[in-house]
C-alpha positions in Angstrom: 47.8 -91.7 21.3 51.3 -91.1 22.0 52.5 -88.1 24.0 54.0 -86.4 20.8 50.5 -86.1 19.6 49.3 -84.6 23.5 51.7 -82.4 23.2 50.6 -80.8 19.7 47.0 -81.3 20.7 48.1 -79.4 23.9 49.7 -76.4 22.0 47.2 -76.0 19.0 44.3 -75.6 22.2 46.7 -73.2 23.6 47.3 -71.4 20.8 43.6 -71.4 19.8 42.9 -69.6 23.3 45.3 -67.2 23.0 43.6 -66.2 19.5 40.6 -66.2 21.2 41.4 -64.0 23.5 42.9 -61.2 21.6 39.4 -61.6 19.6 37.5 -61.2 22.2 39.9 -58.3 23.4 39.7 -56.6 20.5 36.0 -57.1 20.6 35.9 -54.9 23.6 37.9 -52.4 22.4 35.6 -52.1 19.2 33.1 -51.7 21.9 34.9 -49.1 24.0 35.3 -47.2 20.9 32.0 -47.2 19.7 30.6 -46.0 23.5 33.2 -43.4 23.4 32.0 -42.1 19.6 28.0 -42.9 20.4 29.0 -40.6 24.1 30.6 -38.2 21.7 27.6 -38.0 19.4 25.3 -37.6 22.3 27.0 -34.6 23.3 27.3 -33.5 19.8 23.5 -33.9 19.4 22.3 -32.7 22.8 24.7 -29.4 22.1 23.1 -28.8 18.9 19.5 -29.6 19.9 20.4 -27.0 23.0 21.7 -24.7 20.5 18.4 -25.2 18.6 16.3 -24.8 21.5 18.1 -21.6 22.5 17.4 -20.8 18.6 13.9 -21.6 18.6 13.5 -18.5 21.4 15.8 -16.1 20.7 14.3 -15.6 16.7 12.9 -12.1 16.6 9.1 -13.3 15.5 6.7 -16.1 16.4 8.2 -19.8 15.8 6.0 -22.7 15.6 5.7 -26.3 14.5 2.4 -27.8 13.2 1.8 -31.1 12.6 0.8 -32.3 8.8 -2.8 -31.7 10.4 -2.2 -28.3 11.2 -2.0 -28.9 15.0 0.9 -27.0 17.2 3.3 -29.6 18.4 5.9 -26.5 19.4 6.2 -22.7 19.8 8.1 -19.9 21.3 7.7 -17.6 24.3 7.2 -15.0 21.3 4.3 -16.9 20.1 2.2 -16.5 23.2 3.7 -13.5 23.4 2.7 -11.9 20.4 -1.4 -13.4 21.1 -1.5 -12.6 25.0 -2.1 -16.3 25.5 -0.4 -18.7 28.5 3.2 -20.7 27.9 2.2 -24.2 26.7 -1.9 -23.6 26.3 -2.0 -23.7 22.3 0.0 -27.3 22.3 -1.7 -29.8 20.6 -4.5 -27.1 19.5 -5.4 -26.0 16.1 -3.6 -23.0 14.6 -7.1 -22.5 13.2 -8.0 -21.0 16.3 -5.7 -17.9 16.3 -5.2 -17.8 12.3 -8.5 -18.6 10.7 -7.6 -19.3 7.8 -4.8 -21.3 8.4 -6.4 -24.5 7.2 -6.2 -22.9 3.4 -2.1 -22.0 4.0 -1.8 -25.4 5.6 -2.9 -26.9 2.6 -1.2 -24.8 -0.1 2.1 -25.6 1.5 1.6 -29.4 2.1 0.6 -29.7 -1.7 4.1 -27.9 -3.2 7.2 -29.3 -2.6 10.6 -27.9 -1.2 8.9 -24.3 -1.8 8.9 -21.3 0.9 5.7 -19.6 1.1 5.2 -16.5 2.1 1.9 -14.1 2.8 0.6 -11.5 4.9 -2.3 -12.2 7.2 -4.1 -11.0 10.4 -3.9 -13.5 13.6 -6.5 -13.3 16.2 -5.3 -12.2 19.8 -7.1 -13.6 22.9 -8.8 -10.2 23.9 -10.2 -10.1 20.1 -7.9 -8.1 18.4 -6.2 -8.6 15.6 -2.4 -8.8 14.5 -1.2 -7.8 11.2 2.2 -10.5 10.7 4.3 -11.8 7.9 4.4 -15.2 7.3 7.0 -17.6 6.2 6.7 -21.5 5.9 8.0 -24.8 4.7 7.3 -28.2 4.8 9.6 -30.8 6.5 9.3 -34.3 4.9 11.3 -37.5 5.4 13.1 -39.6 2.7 9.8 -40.7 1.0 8.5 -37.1 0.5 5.9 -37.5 3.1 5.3 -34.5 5.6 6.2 -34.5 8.9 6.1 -31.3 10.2 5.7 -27.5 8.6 7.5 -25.0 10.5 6.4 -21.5 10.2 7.8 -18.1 11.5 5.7 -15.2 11.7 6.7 -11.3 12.3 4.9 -8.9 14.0 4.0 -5.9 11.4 2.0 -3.8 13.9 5.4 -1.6 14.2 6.3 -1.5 10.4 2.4 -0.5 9.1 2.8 2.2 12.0 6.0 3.5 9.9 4.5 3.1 6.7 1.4 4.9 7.8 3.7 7.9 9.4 5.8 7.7 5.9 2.4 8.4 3.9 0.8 10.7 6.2 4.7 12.2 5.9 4.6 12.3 2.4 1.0 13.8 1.9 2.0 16.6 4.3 5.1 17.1 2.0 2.5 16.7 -1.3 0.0 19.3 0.1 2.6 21.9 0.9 3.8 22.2 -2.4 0.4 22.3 -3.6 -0.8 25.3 -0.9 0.8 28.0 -2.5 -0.7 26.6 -5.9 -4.4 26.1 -4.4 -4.4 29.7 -2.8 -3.7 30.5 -6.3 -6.6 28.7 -7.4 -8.7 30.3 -4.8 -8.1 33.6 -5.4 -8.7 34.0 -8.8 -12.6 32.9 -8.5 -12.4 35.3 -5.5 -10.9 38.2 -8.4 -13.6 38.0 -10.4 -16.1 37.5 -7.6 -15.0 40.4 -5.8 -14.8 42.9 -9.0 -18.5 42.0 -9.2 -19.5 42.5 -6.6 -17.5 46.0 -6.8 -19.9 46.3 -9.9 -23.2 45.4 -8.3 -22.6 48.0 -5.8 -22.3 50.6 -8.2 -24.9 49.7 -9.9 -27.4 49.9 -7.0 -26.1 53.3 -6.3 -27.1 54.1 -10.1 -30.5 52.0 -9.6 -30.7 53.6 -6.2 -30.7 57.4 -7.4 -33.5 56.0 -10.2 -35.7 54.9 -7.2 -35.2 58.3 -5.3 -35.9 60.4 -9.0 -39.2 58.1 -9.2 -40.2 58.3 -5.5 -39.7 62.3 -6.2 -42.0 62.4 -9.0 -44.5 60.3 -6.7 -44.3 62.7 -4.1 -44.7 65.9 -6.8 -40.9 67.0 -5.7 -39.7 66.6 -9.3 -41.0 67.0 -12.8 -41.7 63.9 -14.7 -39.4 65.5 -17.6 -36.4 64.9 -15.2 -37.0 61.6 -14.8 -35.4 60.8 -18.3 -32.0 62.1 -17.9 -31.9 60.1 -14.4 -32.8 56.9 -16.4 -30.3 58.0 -19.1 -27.5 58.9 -16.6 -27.8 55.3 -14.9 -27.9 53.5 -18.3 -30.6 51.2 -16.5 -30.8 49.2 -19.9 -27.2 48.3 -19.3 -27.4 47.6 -15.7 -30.6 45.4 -16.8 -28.4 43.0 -18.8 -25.0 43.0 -17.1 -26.4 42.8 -13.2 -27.9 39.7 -13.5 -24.6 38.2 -15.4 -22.3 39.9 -12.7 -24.6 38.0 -10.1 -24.4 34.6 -11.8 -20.7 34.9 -12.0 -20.4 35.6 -8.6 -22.6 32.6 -7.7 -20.5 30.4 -10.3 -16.9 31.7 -8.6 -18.2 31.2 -5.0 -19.1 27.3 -6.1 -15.6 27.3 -8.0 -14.1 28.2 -4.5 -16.4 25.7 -2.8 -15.1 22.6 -5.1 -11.9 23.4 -4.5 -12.2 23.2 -0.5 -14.5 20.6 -1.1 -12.0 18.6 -2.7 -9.2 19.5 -0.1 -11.4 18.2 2.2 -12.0 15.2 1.4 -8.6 14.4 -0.4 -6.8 15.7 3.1 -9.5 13.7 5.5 -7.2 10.4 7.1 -9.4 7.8 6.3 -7.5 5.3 7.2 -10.1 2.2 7.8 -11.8 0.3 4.9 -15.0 2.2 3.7 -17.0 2.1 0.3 -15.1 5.0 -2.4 -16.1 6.4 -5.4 -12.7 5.9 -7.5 -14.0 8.4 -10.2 -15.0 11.2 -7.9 -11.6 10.6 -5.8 -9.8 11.4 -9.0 -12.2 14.2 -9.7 -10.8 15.7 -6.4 -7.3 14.8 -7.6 -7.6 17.0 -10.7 -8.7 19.4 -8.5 -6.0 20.2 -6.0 -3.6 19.2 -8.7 -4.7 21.3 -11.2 -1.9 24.3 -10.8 0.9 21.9 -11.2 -0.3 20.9 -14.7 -2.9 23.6 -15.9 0.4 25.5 -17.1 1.9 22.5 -19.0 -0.9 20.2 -20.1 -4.5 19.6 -20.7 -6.6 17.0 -19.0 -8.5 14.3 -21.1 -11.4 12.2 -18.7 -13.0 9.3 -19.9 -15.1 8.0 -16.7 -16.4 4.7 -17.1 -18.8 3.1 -15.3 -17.8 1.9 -11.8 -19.3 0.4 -8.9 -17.8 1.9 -5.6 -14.9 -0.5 -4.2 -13.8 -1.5 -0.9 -10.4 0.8 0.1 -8.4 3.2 2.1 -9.5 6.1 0.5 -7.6 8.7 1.9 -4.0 6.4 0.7 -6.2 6.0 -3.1 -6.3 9.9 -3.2 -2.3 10.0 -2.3 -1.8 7.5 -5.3 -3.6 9.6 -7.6 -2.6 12.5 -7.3 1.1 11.3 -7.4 1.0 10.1 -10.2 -0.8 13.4 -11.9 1.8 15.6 -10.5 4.4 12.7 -11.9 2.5 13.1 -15.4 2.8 17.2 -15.2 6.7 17.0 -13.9 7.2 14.4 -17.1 5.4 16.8 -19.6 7.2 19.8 -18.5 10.7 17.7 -18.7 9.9 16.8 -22.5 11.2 20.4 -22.8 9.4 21.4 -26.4 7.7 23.9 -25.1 4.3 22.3 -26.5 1.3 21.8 -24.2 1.0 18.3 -23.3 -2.1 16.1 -22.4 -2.6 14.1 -18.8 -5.6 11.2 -19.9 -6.9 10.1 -17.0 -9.2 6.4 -17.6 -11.2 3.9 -16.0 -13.4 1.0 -16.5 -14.1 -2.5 -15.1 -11.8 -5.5 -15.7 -13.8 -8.2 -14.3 -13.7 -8.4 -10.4 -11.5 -4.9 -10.1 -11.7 -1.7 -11.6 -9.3 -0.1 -13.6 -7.4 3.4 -13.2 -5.2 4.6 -16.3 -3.4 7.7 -15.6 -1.1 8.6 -18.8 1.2 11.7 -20.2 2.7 12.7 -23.3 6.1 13.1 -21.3 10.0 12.2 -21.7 8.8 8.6 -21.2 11.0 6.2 -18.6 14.9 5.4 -19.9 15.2 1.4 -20.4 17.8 1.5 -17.8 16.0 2.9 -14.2 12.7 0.6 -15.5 12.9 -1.6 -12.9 13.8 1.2 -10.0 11.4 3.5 -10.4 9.1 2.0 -7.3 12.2 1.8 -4.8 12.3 4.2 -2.2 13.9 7.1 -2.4 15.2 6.7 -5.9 14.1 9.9 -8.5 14.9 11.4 -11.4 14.3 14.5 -10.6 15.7 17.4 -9.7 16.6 18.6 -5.5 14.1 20.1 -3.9 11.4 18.7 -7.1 11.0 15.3 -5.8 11.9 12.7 -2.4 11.8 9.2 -4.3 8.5 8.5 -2.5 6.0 8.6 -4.7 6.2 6.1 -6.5 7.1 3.9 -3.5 4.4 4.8 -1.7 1.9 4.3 -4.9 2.9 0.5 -5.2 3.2 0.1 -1.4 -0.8 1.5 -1.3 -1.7 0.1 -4.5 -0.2 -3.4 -4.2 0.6 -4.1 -0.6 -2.5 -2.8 1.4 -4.7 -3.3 -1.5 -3.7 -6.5 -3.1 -4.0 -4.9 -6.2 -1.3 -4.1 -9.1 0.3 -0.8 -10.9 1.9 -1.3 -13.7 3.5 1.4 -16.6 4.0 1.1 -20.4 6.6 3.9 -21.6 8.4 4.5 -24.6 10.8 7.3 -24.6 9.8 10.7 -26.4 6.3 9.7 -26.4 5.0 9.1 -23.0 4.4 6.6 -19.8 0.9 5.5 -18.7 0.4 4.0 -15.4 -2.3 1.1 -15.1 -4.2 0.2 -11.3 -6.1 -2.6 -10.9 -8.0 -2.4 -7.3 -10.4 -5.0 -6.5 -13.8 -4.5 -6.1 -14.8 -6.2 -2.9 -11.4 -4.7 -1.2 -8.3 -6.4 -0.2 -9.1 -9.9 1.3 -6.3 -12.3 1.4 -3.6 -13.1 -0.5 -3.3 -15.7 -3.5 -1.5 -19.0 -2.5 2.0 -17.9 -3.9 1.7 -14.2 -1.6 1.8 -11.9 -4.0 -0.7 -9.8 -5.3 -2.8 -10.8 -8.5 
């Protein structure tokens, strides 16, 4: 080879080595940039997992990750909070333990897809007790649509079911104060009639009283037999013989009119606030009862009682609904504005697993346009100092919420509204899978 040749050979190796070496340089600066972007995404990440973390304990409610199993992997310091139980005991454990029927939930929620659930339920606390929370879920899955985790939150409703009971309790106190001056009414006009018999019983045993002394007189040979006659004529004791014992039996009849009525306030006013047997048709018997001078002016009362078993309920809250809804009916009849006496039908029967309460007027009837307002709080109709919004509220909140039951209303305008309950049977239970009340 000659040396021109060496000498290209010699400068294409030189050249090669040169390109080499800006590859390989640029090699490691691809490198240096990618540590510098993978260091940046660590940070990134490990900023937003703190951020997550800090998250995951400063949520106002129970947070908590189960597995696809239903086993905890994670929770907050709320969590054991909320059930009195140690930091880091309920890992790995089934949620079945403090929720029993979490197994149900779980499974609802792994078989829908990208859908929130939602439901009310009681958790079990380590002393025993029992936690009223809301509960909100979803299921994570990865690119396949398999699960891999279902996060849930849960809210403590210990403080809100304390309001809403203070909000009833609240709102019966206002009810029954605008009914006192009504029920003293009712009182005292059995106690009229009672006491203007009694007024005539006493005079007529001062008549019969003078007939005994005339006969005892006679007896004793102090009077003539002949006088005897005009003392039996003067105390009419033929008259007294038919009207004493009707004056007694009305008396009897207005002392038991008095008694129902205290009867009923009773037992409509009693707080029952736990879960007992109640006899929905005598509860709205009471209900007629203490509502019966807010209508009695504006509206007869058609019963048809069917045939009910007695149901599982909060009956003191049943007799709040009720008797909202008859002072709603009198308020709607005396509205219509006619001047014509209406008619309040009051209804029940059995639908299957629930019984049935219709409650209907012949009243103004509900506008198309405040349909679907008439159960928020505080909205009415009527006029200040007639009416807080409540009613209603408080009906579907009692009804629907605490009850897992339903009220409904068909209306038509000029003619009437009638409001349907359903209430089940064997009392509230759970929920159905979607949380809402059948």
């Amino acid at each position: 080879m000659d040396a021109a040749a060496i000498e290209v050979d010699a400068g294409s190796a030189a050249a090669s080595a040169v390109a080499a070496a800006a590859r390989i340089s640029a090699l490691e600066q691809q490198v240096r940039d990618r540590d510098a972007e993978l260091l940046m995404n660590q940070r990134q990440m490990s900023a937003v997992y703190g951020y997550l973390l800090g998250l995951y304990e400063v949520i106002p409610g129970a947070l908590l990750t189960l597995s696809p199993r239903g086993e905890i992997t994670r929770t907050n310091r709320e969590f054991h909070s909320l059930l009195g139980i140690k930091a880091g005991s309920s890992i790995h454990r089934s949620l079945s333990r403090f929720w029993p029927t979490a197994p149900a939930f779980i499974k609802r929620c792994l078989a829908a897809r990208d859908a929130l659930h939602r439901a009310e339920d009681q958790w079990q606390t380590r002393d025993g007790g029992s936690i009223p929370v809301l509960l909100s879920s979803s299921c994570q899955r990865d690119e396949t649509g398999e699960p891999l985790a279902i996060l849930v939150v849960a809210i403590d409703l210990r403080e809100q079911r304390k309001l809403e009971l203070d909000l009833r309790q609240a709102q019966k106190l206002e009810s029954l104060g605008q009914l006192a001056a009504g029920i003293a009414h009712e009182i005292n006009t059995p106690m009229q009639f009672v006491g203007d018999n009694l007024h005539f019983i006493h005079e007529s045993f001062d008549a019969l009283g003078k007939v005994v002394d005339a006969g005892i007189a006679i007896r004793e040979g102090r009077l003539a037999a002949e006088a005897f006659d005009s003392t039996l004529a003067e105390a009419d004791v033929e008259f007294l013989r038919r009207r004493v014992p009707r004056a007694i039996d009305r008396s009897i009849e207005g002392v038991h009119r008095v008694a129902g009525i205290v009867e009923a306030m009773k037992r409509f006013s009693h707080p029952r606030s736990e879960l007992a047997e109640v006899d929905v048709n005598a509860s709205l018997a009471d209900a007629l009862i203490v509502a019966h001078n807010q209508y009695k002016y504006l509206a007869d009362v058609v019963t048809d009682y069917g045939a009910l078993p007695r149901i599982l309920a909060h009956g003191s809250d049943l007799n709040q609904v009720f008797l909202n809804l008859l002072v709603n009916a009198a308020h709607a009849i005396e509205a219509h504005g006619d001047g014509r006496r209406g008619t309040i039908s009051v209804r029940t029967d059995r639908v299957g697993d629930q019984v049935r309460v219709r409650i209907g007027d012949t009243g103004t009837g509900i506008p198309e346009a405040i349909r679907q307002r008439v159960f928020d709080p505080f909205f009415t109709t009527k006029a200040v100092g007639k009416g807080t919004g409540q009613g209603l509220a408080i009906a579907r909140n009692v009804v629907v919420d605490r009850h897992h039951g339903s009220l409904d209303f068909d209306t038509e305008v000029g003619v009437g509204t009638t409001f349907a309950i359903r209430l089940p049977v064997a009392g509230p239970g759970t929920l159905p899978p979607d949380g809402e009340a059948p």
